[in-house]
C-alpha positions in Angstrom: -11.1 6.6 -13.6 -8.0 8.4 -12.9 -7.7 7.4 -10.0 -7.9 3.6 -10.8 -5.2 3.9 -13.2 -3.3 5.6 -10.9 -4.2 2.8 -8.7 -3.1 0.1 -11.1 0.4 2.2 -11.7 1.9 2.2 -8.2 0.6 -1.0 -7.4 2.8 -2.3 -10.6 5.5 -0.7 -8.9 4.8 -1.8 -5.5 4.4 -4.9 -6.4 7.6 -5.5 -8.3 9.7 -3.7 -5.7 7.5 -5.9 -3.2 8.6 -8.7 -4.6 12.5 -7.9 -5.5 12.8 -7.4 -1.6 11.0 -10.2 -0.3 13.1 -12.2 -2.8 16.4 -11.0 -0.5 14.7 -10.8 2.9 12.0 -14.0 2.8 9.3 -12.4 3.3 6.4 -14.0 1.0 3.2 -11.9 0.6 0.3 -14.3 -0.3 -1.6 -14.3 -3.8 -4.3 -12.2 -3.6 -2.7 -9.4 -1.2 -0.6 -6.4 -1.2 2.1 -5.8 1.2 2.3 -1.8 2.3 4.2 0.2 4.8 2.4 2.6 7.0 3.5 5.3 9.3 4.4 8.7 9.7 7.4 8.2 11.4 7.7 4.7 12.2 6.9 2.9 9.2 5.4 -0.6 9.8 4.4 -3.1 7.3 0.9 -4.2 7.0 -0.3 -7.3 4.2 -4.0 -6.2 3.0 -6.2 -8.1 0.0 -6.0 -6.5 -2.7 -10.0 -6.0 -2.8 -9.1 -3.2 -1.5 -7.8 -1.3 -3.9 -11.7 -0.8 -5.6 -12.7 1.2 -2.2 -12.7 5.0 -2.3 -11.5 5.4 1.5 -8.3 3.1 0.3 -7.8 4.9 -2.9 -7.6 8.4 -0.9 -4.9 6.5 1.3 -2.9 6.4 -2.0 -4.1 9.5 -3.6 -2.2 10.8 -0.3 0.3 8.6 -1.0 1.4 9.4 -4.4 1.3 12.9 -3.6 3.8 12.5 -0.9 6.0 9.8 -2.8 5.5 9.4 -6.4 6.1 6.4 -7.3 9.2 6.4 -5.5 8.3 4.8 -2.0 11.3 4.6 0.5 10.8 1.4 1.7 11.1 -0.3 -1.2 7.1 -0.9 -1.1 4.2 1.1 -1.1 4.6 3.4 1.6 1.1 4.9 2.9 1.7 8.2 5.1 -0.9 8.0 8.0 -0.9 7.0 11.2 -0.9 3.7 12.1 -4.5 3.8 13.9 -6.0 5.6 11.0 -4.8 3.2 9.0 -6.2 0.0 10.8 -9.6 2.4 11.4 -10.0 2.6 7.7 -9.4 -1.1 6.5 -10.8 -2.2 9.0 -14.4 -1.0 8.2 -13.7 -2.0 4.5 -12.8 -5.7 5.5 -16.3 -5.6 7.6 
């Protein structure tokens, strides 16, 4: 339960943030999706549904996140802090 609110709460952030940069830069993310930044280092931008957000191996992704960021993510978007590869292993078992 927790950590669907917490879920809910930097996705509200994300989201507006999201949204008040792609508003100056052009980039549109689609209905239905979530644009988030992942990387240790390098950060790179990833657009993932938002279906995602009810599976427990993406909601330890942002357990890790908030516990690195807050709800004050650098890029101006939710920031994830994992590799790349781990990244694209785990949504890419949840997208089947």
């Amino acid at each position: 339960m927790a950590i669907r609110f917490l879920a809910k709460q930097i996705l509200r952030r994300s989201v507006f943030a999201a949204s008040k940069a792609a508003s100056t830069t052009g980039d549109v993310v689609p209905k239905g999706f979530l644009a988030v930044y992942v990387g240790e280092t390098q950060k790179k931008r990833f657009v993932v549904p938002l279906t995602l957000l009810n599976q427990p191996s993406f909601q330890a992704l942002l357990s890790k996140a908030e516990e690195e960021f807050g709800f004050d993510h650098p890029m101006g978007g939710l920031t994830i802090p994992c590799g790349e590869e781990t990244f694209i292993n785990v949504t890419s078992r949840l997208n089947g």
